[in-house]
N, C-alpha and C positions, 0 to 999 in steps of 0.2 A: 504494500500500500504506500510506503512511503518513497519508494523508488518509482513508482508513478505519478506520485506528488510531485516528485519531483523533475520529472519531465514533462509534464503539462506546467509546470512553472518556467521550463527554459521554452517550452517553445511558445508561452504567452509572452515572455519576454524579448522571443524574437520576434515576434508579429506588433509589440509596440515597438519595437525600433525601428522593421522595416515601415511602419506606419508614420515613426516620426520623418525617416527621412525622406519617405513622399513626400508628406506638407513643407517641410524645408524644402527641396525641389520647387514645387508648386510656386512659394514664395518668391523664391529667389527667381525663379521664371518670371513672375508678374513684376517684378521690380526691376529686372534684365527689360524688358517690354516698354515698362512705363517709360524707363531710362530712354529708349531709345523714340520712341512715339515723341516726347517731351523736343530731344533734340533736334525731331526733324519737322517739328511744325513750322519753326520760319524757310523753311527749304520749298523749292516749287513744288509742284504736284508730281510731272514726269523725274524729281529725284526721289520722289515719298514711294512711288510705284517700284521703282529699281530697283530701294533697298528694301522694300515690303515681296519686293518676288527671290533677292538673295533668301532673306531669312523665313519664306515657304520653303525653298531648295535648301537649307539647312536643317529645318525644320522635319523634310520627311526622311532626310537622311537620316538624322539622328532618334529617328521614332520619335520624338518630343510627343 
């Protein structure tokens, strides 16, 4: 009983790590984004387009 205590304890503790470090991801993604949205609003349109279709092509590359 208590050897299965104690591996439902390591594998809940591995499902809130691998939990925290999606929402860290997620986070840092949304702030990677904002960063870059922010910078290119005084920029024309066909440059918002350009760097909006690099980081789709980065984007599926990297499964994001």
């Amino acid at each position: 009983m208590l050897a299965v205590s104690h591996r439902m304890r390591a594998t809940n503790l591995a499902l809130a790590l691998k939990h925290s470090e999606m929402v860290w991801s997620v986070e840092r993604l949304e702030q990677i984004h904002d960063a870059i949205v922010g910078a290119m609003q005084p920029a024309d349109r066909e440059t918002g387009e350009r760097v909006f279709a690099a980081l789709r092509e980065v984007q599926g590359r990297c499964n994001l």
